[in-house]
N, C-alpha and C positions, 0 to 999 in steps of 0.2 A: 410469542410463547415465552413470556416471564424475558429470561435473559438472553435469550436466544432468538435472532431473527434468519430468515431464511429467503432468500431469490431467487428468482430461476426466469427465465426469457427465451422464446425461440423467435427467431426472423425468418420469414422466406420469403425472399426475394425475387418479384418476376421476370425479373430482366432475364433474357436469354445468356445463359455461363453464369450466374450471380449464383454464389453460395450460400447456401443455409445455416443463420448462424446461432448456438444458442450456450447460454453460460448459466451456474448454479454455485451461487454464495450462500455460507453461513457464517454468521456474526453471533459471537458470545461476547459479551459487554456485562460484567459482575464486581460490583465495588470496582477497584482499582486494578483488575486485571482486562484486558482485550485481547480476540483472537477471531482472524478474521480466515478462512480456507475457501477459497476459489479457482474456479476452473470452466474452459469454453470447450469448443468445438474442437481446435487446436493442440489441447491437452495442453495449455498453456497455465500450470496449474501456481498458486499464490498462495502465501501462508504469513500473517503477520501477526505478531504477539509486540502487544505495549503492556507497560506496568506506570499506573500512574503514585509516583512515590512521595505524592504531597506536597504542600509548599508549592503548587508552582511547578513543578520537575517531572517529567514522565521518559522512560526509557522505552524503546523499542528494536526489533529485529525482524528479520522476514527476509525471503526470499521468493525469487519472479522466476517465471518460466521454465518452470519444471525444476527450479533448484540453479539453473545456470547463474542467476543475477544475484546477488546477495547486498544485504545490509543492514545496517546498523548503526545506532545514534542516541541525540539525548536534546530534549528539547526545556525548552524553561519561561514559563510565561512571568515577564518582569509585571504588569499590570499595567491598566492606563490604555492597553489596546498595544501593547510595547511586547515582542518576545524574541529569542532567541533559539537556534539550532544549530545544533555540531551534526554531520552525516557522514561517514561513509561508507560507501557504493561500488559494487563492484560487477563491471557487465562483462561476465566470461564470454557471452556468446555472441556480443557483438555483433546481431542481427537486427535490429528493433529500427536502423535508419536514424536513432538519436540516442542520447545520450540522458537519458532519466530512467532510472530503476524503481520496482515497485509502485503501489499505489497512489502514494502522492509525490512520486514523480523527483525523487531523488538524484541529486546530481552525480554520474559518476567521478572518482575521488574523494576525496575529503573536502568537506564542505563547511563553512561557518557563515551563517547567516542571521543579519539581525534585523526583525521586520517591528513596521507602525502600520497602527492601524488608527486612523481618523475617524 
């Protein structure tokens, strides 16, 4: 729908004790703004806003699981398949078994990472 996409999924599961599980995303993606709000079964609910600032540069923030996890950053495509990101991440609730926040799985702490791509 124009700028806005929308998902939704249910599972059920037959196995005897297997839970039913189902989640519902919406994504707005307009010129240089992004916002993504999601949420499951869990009430494990997700909310991320990037701003792409040109050149290369995009900022963003968000926070995971109901508001518990937070973060924020600033990435920078050098070009060539070559980029860069600063993160940090913060996992107040310390339940999740690891250590990555939000959607693409953020390091908690402060993060600087410089990736290739071939």
């Amino acid at each position: 729908m124009g700028a806005l996409t929308t998902t939704a999924s249910y599972v059920q599961e037959g196995a005897t004790g297997a839970e039913n599980n189902w989640d519902v995303k919406f994504v707005y993606a307009a010129d240089a703004v992004g916002l993504t709000v999601a949420t499951d079964e869990s009430q494990d609910r997700n909310v991320d806003v990037s701003y792409e600032m040109g050149n290369g540069l995009s900022l963003f923030v968000g926070a995971d699981d109901g508001g518990e996890d937070t973060y924020a950053g600033v990435s920078y495509d050098l070009g060539g398949g070559a980029s860069m990101l600063a993160s940090y991440a913060n996992d107040n609730d310390n339940d999740d078994d690891d250590d990555e926040v939000g959607a693409k799985d953020y390091k908690e702490g402060m993060t600087f990472q410089l990736s290739f791509a071939f």
